[in-house]
FILONU-739054 format. One record per residue (C-alpha): chain; x negated, z, y. Coordinates in steps of 0.1 Angstrom, whole numbers, m for minus. Example, Ala and Ser with C-alpha at 12.3 -4.5 7.8 and 13.67 -1.06 7.14 Angstrom:
2
ch:A&x:m123&z:78&y:m45
ch:A&x:m137&z:71&y:m11
***
This chain:
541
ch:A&x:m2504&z:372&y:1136
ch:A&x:m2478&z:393&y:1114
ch:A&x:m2477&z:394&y:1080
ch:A&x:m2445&z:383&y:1078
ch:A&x:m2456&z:352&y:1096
ch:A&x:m2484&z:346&y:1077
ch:A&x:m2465&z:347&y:1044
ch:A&x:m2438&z:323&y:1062
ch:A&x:m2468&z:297&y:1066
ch:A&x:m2486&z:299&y:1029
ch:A&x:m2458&z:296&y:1006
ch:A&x:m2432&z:265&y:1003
ch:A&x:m2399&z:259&y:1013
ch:A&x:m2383&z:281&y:992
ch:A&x:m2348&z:264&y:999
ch:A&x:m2364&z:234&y:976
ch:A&x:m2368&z:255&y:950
ch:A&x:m2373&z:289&y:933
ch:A&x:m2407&z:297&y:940
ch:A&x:m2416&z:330&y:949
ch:A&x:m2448&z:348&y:953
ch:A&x:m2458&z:370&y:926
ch:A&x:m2454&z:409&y:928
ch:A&x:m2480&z:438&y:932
ch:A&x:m2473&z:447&y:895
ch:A&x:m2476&z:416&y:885
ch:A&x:m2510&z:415&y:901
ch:A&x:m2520&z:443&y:889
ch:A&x:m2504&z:436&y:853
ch:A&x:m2528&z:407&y:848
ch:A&x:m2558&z:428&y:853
ch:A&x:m2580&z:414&y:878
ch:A&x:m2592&z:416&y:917
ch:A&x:m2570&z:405&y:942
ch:A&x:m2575&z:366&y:956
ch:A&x:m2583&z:358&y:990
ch:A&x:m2551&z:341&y:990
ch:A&x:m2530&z:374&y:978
ch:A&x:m2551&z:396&y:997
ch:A&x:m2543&z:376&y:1030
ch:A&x:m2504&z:378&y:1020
ch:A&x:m2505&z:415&y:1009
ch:A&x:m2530&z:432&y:1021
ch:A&x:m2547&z:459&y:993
ch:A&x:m2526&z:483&y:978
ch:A&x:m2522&z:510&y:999
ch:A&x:m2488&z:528&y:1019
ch:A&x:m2480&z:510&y:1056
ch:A&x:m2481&z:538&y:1081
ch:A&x:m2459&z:528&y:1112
ch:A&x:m2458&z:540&y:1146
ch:A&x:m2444&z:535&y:1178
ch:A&x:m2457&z:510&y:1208
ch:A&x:m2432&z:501&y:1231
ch:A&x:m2432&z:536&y:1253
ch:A&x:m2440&z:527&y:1290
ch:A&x:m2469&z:544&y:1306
ch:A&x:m2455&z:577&y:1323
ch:A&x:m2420&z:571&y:1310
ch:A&x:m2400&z:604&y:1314
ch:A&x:m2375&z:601&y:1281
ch:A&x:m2363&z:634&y:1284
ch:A&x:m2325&z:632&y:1280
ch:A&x:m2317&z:673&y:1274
ch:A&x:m2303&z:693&y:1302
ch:A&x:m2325&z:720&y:1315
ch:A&x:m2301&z:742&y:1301
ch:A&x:m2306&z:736&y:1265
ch:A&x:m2341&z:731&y:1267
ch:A&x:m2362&z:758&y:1246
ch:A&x:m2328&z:769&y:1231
ch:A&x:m2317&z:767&y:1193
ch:A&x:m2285&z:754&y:1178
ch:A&x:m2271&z:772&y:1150
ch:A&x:m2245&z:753&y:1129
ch:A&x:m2225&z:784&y:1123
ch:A&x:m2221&z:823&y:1136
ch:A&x:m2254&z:839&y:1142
ch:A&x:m2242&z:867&y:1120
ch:A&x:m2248&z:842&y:1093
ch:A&x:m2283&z:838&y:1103
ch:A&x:m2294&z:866&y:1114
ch:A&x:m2308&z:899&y:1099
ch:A&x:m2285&z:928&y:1102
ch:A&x:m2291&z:962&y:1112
ch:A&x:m2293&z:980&y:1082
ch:A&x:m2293&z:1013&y:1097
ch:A&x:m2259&z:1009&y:1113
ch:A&x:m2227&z:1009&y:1093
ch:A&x:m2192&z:1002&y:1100
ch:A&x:m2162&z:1016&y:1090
ch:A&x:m2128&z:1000&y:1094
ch:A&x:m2097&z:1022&y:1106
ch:A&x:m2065&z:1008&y:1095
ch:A&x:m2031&z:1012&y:1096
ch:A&x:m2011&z:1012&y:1066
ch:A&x:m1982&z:988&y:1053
ch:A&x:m1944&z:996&y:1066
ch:A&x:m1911&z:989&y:1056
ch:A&x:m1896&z:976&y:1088
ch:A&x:m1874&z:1006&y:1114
ch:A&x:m1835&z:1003&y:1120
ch:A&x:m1829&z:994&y:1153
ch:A&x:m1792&z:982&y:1167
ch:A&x:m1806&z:947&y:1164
ch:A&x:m1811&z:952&y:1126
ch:A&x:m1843&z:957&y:1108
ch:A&x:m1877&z:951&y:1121
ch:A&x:m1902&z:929&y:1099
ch:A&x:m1925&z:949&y:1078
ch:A&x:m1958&z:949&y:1086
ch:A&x:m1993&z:947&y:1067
ch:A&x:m2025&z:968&y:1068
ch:A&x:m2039&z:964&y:1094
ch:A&x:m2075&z:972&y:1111
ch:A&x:m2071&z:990&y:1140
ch:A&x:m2107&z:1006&y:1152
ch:A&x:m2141&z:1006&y:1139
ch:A&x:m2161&z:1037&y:1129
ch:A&x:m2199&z:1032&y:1134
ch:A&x:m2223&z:1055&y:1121
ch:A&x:m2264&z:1055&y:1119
ch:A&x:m2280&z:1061&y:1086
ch:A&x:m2320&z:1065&y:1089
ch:A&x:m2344&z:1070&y:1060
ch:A&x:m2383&z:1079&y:1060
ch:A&x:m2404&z:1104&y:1070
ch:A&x:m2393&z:1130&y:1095
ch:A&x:m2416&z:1115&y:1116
ch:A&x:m2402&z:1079&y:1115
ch:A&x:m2370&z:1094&y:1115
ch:A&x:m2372&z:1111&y:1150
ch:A&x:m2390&z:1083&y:1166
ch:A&x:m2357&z:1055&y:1155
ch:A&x:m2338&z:1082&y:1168
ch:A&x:m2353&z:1083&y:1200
ch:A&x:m2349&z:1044&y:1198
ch:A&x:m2314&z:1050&y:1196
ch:A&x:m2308&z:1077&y:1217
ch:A&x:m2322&z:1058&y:1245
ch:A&x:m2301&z:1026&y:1234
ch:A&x:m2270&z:1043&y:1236
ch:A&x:m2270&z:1054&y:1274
ch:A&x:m2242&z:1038&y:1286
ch:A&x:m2254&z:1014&y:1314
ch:A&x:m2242&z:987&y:1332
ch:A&x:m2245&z:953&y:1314
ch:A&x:m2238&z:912&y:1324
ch:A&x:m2220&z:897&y:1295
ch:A&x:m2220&z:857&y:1305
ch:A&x:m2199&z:831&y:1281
ch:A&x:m2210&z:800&y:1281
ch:A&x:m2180&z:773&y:1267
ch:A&x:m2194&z:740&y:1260
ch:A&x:m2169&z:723&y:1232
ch:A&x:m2146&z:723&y:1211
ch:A&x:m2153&z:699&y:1174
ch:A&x:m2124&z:690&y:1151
ch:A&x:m2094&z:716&y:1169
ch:A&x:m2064&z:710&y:1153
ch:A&x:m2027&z:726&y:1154
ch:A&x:m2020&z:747&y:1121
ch:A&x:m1991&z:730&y:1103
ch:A&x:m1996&z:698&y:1123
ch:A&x:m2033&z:682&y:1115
ch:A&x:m2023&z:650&y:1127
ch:A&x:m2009&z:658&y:1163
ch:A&x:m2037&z:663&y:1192
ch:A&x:m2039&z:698&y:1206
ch:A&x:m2034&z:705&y:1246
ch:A&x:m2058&z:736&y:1248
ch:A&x:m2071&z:759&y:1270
ch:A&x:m2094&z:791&y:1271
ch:A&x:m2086&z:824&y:1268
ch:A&x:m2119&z:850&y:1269
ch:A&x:m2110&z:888&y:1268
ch:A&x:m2134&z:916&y:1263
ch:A&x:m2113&z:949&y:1260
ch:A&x:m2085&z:947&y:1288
ch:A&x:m2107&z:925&y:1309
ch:A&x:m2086&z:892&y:1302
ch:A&x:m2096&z:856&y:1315
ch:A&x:m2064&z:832&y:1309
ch:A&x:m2087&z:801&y:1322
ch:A&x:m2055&z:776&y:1318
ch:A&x:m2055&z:761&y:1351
ch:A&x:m2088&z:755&y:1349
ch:A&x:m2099&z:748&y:1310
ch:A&x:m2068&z:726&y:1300
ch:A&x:m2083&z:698&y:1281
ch:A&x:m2053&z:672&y:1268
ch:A&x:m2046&z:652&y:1237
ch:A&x:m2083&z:655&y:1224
ch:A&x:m2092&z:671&y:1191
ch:A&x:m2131&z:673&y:1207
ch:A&x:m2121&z:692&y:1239
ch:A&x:m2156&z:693&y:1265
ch:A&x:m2152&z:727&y:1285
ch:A&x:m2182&z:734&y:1300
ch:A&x:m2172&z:768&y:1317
ch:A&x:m2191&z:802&y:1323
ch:A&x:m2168&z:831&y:1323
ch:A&x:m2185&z:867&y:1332
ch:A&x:m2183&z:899&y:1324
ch:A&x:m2194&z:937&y:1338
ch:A&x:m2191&z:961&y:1310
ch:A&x:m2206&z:993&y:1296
ch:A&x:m2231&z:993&y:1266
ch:A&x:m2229&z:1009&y:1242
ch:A&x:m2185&z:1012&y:1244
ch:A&x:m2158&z:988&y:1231
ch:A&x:m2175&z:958&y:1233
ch:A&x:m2153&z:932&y:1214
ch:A&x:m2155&z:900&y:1230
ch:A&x:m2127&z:875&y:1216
ch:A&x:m2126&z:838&y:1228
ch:A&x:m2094&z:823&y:1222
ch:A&x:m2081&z:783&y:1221
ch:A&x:m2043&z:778&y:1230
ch:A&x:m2021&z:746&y:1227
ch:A&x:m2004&z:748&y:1259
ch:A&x:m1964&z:737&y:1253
ch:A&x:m1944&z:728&y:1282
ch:A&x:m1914&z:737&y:1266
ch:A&x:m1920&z:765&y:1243
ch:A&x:m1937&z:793&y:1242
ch:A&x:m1978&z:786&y:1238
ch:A&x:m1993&z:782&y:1204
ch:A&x:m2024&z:805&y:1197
ch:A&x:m2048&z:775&y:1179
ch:A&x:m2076&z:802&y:1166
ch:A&x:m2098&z:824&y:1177
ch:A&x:m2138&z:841&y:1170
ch:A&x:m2147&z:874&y:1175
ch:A&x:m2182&z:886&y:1182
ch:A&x:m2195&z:926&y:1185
ch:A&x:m2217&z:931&y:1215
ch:A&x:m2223&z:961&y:1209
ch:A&x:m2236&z:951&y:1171
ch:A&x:m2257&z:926&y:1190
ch:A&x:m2269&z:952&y:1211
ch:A&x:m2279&z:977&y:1186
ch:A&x:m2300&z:949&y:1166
ch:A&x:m2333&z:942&y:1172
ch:A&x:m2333&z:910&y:1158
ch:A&x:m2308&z:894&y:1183
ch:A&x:m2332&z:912&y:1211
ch:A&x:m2368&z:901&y:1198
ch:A&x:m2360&z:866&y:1177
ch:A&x:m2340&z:848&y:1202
ch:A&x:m2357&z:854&y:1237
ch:A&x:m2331&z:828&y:1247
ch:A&x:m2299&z:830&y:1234
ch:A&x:m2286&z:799&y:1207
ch:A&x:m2258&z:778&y:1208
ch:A&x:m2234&z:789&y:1177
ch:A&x:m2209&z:764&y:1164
ch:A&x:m2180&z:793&y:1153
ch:A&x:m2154&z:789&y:1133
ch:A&x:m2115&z:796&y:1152
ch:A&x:m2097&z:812&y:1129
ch:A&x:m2059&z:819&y:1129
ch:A&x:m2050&z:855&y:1110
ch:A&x:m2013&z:838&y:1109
ch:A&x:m2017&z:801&y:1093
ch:A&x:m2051&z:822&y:1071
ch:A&x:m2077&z:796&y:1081
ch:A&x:m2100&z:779&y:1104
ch:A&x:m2090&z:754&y:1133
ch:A&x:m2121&z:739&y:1142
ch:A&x:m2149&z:749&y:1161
ch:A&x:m2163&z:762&y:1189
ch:A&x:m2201&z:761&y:1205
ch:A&x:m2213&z:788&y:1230
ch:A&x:m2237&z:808&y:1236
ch:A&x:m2235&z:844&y:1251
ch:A&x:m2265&z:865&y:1273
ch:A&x:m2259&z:904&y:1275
ch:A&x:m2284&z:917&y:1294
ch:A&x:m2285&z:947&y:1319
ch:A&x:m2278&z:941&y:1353
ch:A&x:m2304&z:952&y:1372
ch:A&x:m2325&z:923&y:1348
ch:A&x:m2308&z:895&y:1370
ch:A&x:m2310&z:869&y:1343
ch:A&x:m2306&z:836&y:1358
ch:A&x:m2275&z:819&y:1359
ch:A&x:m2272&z:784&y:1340
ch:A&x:m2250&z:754&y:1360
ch:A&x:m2237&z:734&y:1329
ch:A&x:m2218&z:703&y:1327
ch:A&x:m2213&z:673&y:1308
ch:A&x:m2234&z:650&y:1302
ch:A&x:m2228&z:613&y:1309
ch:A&x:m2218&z:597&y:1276
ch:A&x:m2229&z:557&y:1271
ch:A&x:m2211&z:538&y:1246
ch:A&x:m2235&z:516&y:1225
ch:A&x:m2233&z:490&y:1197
ch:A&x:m2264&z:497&y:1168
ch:A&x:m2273&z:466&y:1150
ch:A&x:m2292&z:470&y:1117
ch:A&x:m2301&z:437&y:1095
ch:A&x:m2309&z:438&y:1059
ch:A&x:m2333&z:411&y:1055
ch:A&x:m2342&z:415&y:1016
ch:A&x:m2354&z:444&y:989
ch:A&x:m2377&z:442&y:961
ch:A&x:m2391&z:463&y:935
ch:A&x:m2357&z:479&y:926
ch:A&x:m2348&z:486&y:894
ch:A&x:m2329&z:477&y:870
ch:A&x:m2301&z:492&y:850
ch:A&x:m2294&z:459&y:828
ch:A&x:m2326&z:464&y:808
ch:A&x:m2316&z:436&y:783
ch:A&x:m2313&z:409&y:810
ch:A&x:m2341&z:428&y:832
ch:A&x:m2315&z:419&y:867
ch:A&x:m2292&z:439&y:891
ch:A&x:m2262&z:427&y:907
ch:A&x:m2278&z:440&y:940
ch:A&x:m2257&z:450&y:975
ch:A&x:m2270&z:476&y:1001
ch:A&x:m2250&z:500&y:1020
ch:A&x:m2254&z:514&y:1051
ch:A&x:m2237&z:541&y:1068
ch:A&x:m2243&z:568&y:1106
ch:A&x:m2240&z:604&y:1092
ch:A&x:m2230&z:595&y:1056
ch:A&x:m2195&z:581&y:1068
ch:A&x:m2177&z:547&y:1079
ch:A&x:m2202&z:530&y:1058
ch:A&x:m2205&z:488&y:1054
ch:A&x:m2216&z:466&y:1026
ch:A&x:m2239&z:439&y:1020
ch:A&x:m2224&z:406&y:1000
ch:A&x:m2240&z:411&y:965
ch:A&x:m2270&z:392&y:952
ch:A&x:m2259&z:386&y:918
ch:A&x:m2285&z:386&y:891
ch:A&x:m2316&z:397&y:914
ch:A&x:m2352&z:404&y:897
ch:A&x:m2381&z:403&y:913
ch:A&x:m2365&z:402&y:954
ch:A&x:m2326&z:401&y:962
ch:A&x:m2320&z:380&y:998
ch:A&x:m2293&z:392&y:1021
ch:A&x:m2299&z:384&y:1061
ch:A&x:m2271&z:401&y:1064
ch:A&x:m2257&z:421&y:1098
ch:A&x:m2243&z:457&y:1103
ch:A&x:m2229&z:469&y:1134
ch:A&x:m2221&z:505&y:1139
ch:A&x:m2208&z:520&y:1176
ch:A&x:m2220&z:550&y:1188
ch:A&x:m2221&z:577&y:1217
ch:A&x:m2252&z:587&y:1233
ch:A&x:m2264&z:616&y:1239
ch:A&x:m2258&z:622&y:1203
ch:A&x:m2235&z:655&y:1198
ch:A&x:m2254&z:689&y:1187
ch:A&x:m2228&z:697&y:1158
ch:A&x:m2252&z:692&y:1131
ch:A&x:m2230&z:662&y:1120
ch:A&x:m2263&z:638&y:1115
ch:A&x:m2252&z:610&y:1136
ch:A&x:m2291&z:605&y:1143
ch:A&x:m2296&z:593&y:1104
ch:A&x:m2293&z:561&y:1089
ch:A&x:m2283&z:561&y:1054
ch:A&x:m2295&z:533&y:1033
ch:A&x:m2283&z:531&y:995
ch:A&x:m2292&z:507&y:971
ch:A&x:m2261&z:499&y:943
ch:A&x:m2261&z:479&y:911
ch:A&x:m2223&z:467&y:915
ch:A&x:m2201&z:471&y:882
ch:A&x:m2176&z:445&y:880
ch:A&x:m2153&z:469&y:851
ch:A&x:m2171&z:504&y:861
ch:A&x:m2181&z:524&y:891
ch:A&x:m2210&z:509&y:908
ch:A&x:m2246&z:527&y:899
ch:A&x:m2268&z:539&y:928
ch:A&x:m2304&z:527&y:922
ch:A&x:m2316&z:551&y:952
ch:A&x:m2309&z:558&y:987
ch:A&x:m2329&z:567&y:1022
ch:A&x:m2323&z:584&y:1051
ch:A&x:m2337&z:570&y:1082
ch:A&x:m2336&z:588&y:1116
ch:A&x:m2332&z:562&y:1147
ch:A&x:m2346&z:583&y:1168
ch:A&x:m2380&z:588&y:1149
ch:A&x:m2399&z:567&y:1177
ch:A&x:m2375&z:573&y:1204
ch:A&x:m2348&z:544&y:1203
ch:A&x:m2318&z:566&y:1210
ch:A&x:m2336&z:579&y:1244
ch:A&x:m2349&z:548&y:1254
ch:A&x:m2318&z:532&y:1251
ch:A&x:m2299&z:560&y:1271
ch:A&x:m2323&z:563&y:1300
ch:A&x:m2332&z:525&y:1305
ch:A&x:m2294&z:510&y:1298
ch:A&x:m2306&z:482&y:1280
ch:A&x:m2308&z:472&y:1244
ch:A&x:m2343&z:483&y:1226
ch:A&x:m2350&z:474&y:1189
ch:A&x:m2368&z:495&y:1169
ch:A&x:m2404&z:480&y:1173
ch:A&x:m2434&z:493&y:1152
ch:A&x:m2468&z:486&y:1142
ch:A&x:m2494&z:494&y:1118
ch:A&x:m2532&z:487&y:1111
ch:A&x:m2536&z:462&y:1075
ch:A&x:m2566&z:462&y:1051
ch:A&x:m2583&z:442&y:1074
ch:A&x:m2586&z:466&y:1100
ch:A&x:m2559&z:445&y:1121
ch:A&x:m2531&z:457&y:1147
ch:A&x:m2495&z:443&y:1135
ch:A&x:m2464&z:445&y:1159
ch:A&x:m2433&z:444&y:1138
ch:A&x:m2399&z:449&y:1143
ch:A&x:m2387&z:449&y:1104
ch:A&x:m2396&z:476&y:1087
ch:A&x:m2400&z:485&y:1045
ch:A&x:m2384&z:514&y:1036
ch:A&x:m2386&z:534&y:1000
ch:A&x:m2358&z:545&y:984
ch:A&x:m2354&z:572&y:958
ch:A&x:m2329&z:582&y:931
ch:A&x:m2320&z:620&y:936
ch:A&x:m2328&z:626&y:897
ch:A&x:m2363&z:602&y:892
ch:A&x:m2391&z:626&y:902
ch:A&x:m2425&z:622&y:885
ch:A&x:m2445&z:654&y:868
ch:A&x:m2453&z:675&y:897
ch:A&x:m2416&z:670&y:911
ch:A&x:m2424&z:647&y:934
ch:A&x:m2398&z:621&y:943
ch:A&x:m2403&z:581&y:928
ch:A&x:m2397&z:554&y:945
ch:A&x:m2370&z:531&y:932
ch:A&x:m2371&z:499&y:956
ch:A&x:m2379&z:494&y:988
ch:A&x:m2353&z:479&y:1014
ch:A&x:m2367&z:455&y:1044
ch:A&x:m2345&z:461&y:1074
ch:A&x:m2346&z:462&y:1115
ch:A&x:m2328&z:483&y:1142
ch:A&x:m2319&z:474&y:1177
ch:A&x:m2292&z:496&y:1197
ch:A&x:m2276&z:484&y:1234
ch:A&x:m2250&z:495&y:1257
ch:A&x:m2217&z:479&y:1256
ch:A&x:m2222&z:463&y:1280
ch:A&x:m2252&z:445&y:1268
ch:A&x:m2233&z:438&y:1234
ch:A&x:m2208&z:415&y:1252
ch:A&x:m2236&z:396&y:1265
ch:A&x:m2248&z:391&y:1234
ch:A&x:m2221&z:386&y:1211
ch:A&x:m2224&z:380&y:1172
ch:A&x:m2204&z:385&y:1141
ch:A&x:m2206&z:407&y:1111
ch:A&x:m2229&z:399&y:1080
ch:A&x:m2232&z:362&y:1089
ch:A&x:m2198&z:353&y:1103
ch:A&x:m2198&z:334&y:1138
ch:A&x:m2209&z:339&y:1163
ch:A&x:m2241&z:339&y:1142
ch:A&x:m2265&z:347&y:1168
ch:A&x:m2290&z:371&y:1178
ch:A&x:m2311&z:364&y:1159
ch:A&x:m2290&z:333&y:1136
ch:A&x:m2295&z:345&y:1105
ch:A&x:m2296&z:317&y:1075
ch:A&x:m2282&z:318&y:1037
ch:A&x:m2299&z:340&y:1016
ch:A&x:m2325&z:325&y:987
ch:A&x:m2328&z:326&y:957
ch:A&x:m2294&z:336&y:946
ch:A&x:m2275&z:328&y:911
ch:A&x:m2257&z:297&y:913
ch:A&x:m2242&z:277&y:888
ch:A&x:m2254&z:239&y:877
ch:A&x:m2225&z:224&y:853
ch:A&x:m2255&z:194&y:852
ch:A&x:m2278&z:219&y:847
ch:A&x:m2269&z:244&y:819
ch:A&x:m2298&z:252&y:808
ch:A&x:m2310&z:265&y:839
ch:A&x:m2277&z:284&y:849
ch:A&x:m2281&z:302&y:814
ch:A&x:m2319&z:310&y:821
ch:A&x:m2310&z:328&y:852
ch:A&x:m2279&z:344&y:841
ch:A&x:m2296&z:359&y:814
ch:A&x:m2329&z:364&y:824
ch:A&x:m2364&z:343&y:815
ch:A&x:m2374&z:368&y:792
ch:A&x:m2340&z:368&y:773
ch:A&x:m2341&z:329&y:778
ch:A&x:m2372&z:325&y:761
ch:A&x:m2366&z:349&y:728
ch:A&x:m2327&z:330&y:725
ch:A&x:m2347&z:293&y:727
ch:A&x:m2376&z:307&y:704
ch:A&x:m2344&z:319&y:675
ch:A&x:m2331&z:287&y:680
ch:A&x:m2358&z:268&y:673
ch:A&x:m2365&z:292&y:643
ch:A&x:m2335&z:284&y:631
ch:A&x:m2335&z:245&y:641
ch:A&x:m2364&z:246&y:617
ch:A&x:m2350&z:270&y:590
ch:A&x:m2323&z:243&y:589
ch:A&x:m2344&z:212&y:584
ch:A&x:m2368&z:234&y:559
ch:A&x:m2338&z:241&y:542
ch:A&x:m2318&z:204&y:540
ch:A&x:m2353&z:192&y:536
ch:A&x:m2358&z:214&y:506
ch:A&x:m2324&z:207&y:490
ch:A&x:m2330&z:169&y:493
ch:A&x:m2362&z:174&y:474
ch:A&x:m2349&z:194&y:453
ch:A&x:m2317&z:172&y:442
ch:A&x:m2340&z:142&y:441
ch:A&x:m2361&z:160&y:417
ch:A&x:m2330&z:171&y:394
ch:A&x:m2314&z:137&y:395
ch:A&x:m2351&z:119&y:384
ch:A&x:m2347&z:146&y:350
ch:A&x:m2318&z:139&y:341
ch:A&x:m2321&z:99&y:344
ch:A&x:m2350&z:102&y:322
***
C-alpha cells in the first residue's frame, strides 16, 4: 500500500476540521522515539531515493538519429571552446579609410578600413630539438592535398530581419568557400518562419593548406526588391586544420549553434547549427543522410498537490502567504492560487498545463527542465522567493516514452521505505533551495519541499481527456477537490479568525497580556476600593 494511502486512512476527515499530523521537527523537537503510529505514517528519517519502473522489457527508447549519435553540441562557435594554436599567429591586412572618387555621377561613398587578407605566420619555442620535430609536423601538414569539406545545415533559431524584429524572414542558403559559390535558393527557401529546418549537405573539393574561408550565408528572399543579406558566420579551415585540438578532441565533428552576424546593421541575427568534416579525400569519410525529424505536439500536465516545511519570512506571525510557480525553460511560467497564512503544510490541488514539441530542440534552451519556485506573495511589495528547483522530465525517460509509444505516460516512480517495502508512486517530493542559504561547507539547504506529479500526452490524447486549468471545469483527470486547511474568515467566530490570522504562537502571548492586564485592572480597582474605604473609615472617626 502507498504511503500516501496509508496516511489518507489513519488520520480524520480533515474537511471537519483542522487537524493535521504533526511534523518531523516537531517529532524530533519533543525528544523522543518515533511511535508505531508515526513511524507507519512517516517512515524513519532518512532522504526518499526514487527510480523509475514503468520501462517495458526490451523497449528500444532511442529517439536520436544515427546521425547525431556519439556527436557533441556546442551552444556557440567551437572557437569559443576550443584551445587555440598557440604557435600560429595571424595578421590582418587591411585597407585603409577613403574619401570617396569623382566620377560623372558625383562622388562615391567613403569607405572604412577594411580587412582584406590574413598573414599567418608560425612562431615555435624549445629546444632545437623540439623545434625541428614541430617543424617537420608542419612541413608535412602544409602539403597541399586534396581535401572533402562537407556542410551540414540543420536550423536556423531566432533569424530575424535587421530593422524589422517583428516581420518573419523568407531565407535561404548561401555557402561559398573562395570562388566556389552554392546559391541553394531553389532548394533551401524556408518561408515566414523565424526557426527555419534546413537539413542540407553542401560539399566541397579544395586544397589544404590555401584560402580556405568557408562563409555560410542566410538571405531574405524579396520578390520585389533586391534580396536582403540576414547574417552571416565565418569559419577558417585552414585554422582548423593546423590545430591539433579540432583533429584529436573531436573524432566526430560537433554541432555549433553560430551566431549570423551582419557587418552592416553591427549585430547578430540569430543562429545557425552545423557541423562541418574536412578530411582528405582518399579517407572516404562516410556521408551522413539527415533530415527532420517527426515533431509530436504534446500537452504536459503537472499538479501541485501541497508543500511543507517552507519557510517563513513573517517571523512575528511564524506564516507565508504561499503560491508555487511553475515554468518549461524558465519562461511562460503559471501560478498557483495563494494559500494565505500557511504554517506547517499550504494545500493547492492545483493544475498546470504547458504544450510542448517533442523531440525536444538541441539549442541549449532547457526545454527538458521544469522549474518549480516557491514565493511568499507581498500584497504592497515584490513577492519573496522562499526557493526554487529544477526538475528535468526526462530524468526516467517520460519525454521518450511519450514520443515512441504516442500515448500519455505520467511520471511514475518508486522507492524502498524503512520497512524494507517497494512503493509505486506517481507524486513525487521535491526540495527546494534559496540560491543564498547554504550551510558551512557550502552546501545548498533545503527550504521546503513541494509535492507534485507529471504526466505528458499527445494532442491527440489531450482532447480525449479534456480538463481545465488549476481547478476550473472540466475538473477531471484526476477531479481534483478544494484545498484544506486554508484561512477563512468566521464573523461568528472571531476568535478563531484572529488565531489563524495571526498565528497560535502570537495568539497565545496577545490572550496571555490581556489577561495580565484583565488582572492588573481588577488588582488595581480592587486596590483603590480598598483603599478609599480605608480613607473614608479615618476620616469618619
Amino acid at each position: 500500500m502507498e504511503l500516501d494511502n496509508i496516511e489518507r486512512e489513519i488520520q480524520p476527515d480533515r474537511t471537519k476540521g483542522n487537524f493535521e499530523l504533526p511534523e518531523r521537527g516537531q517529532i524530533a523537537k519533543k525528544g523522543g522515539a518515533m511511535s508505531r503510529f508515526q513511524e507507519l505514517i512517516f517512515g524513519k528519517e532518512e532522504k526518499i531515493e526514487y527510480e523509475g519502473y514503468d520501462s517495458q522489457p526490451d523497449e528500444d527508447l532511442d529517439v536520436i538519429p544515427l546521425w547525431i549519435k556519439g556527436r557533441d553540441t556546442l551552444p556557440n562557435e567551437m572557437e569559443d571552446t576550443l584551445p587555440k594554436n598557440l604557435e600560429i599567429k595571424s595578421f590582418p591586412i587591411k585597407r585603409g579609410r577613403t574619401r570617396g572618387n569623382a566620377s560623372w555621377f558625383g562622388m562615391n561613398a567613403p569607405t572604412g578600413v577594411s580587412t582584406i587578407a590574413n598573414l599567418k605566420a608560425i612562431f615555435l619555442e624549445g629546444t632545437e630539438e623540439q623545434i625541428l620535430k614541430k617543424r617537420d609536423e608542419y612541413v608535412k601538414l602544409m602539403e597541399p592535398k586534396k581535401y572533402a569539406c562537407r556542410v551540414y545545415i540543420l536550423e536556423g533559431v531566432n533569424i530575424t530581419k535587421p530593422g524589422k524584429p517583428n516581420e518573419l524572414p523568407d531565407s535561404y542558403l548561401v555557402v561559398k568557400i573562395g570562388k566556389d559559390v552554392q546559391n541553394d535558393r531553389k532548394n533551401s527557401l524556408r518561408t515566414q518562419t523565424s526557426r527555419p529546418e534546413y537539413f542540407h549537405r553542401y560539399d566541397f573539393l579544395l586544397d589544404v593548406p590555401s584560402a580556405s574561408s568557408l562563409e555560410v550565408e542566410v538571405w531574405h528572399h524579396n520578390s520585389l526588391l533586391k534580396d536582403e543579406l540576414l547574417g552571416k558566420t565565418t569559419i577558417d579551415l585552414e585554422e582548423r586544420h593546423f590545430n591539433p585540438n579540432w583533429r584529436e578532441k573531436y573524432k566526430i565533428k560537433p554541432i555549433e549553434y553560430r551566431n549570423l552576424m551582419n557587418e552592416d546593421e553591427k549585430g547578430t541575427y540569430g543562429k545557425l547549427s552545423l557541423w562541418v568534416d574536412l578530411e582528405p579525400v582518399q579517407d572516404k569519410v562516410p556521408i551522413h543522410e539527415i533530415a527532420p525529424v517527426e515533431k509530436v505536439e504534446c500537452e504536459l500536465r503537472c499538479i501541485v498537490w501541497e508543500a511543507k516545511e517552507f519557510e517563513h519570512n513573517d517571523t512575528t506571525t511564524q506564516s507565508s502567504d504561499l503560491f508555487i510557480r511553475g515554468s518549461i525553460g524558465g519562461k511562460d511560467y503559471q501560478d498557483t492560487d495563494t494559500h494565505w497564512r500557511a504554517r506547517a503544510k499550504a494545500s493547492f490541488n492545483w493544475r498546470y498545463k504547458f504544450k510542448m514539441t517533442l523531440p525536444l530542440g538541441r539549442d541549449g534552451h532547457k526545454e527538458n527542465i521544469f522549474k518549480v519556485q516557491l514565493f511568499d506573495k507581498d500584497v504592497l511589495t515584490s513577492n519573496a522567493m522562499i526557493g526554487e528547483t529544477e526538475i528535468d522530465l526526462n530524468t526516467h525517460r517520460m519525454l521518450d516514452k511519450v514520443y515512441k509509444r504516442r500515448e500519455a505516460v505520467g511520471m511514475k516512480l518508486k522507492y524502498t521505505n524503512a520497512k524494507k517495502q517497494e512503493i509505486k508512486t506517481d507524486r513525487i517530493w521535491y526540495d527546494v533551495f534559496h540560491p543564498t542559504k547554504k550551510d558551512a561547507e557550502g552546501n545548498k539547504i533545503s527550504t521546503g519541499k513541494v509535492l507534485m506529479s507529471f504526466e505528458l500526452m499527445p494532442d491527440d490524447a489531450a482532447t480525449k481527456k479534456p480538463n481545465g486549468m488549476g481547478r476550473d471545469a472540466p475538473n477531471n483527470f484526476p477531479n481534483l477537490s478544494d484545498p484544506v486547511g486554508r484561512f477563512s474568515f468566521d464573523i461568528l467566530s472571531p476568535l478563531k479568525t484572529l488565531k489563524e490570522l495571526i498565528g497560535p504562537s502570537l495568539y497565545r502571548k496577545l490572550c496571555c497580556g490581556l489577561c495580565c492586564i484583565m488582572v492588573l485592572v481588577i488588582g488595581i480597582m480592587f486596590g483603590y476600593f480598598i483603599l478609599t474605604s480605608a480613607v473614608g473609615a479615618a476620616i469618619a472617626k
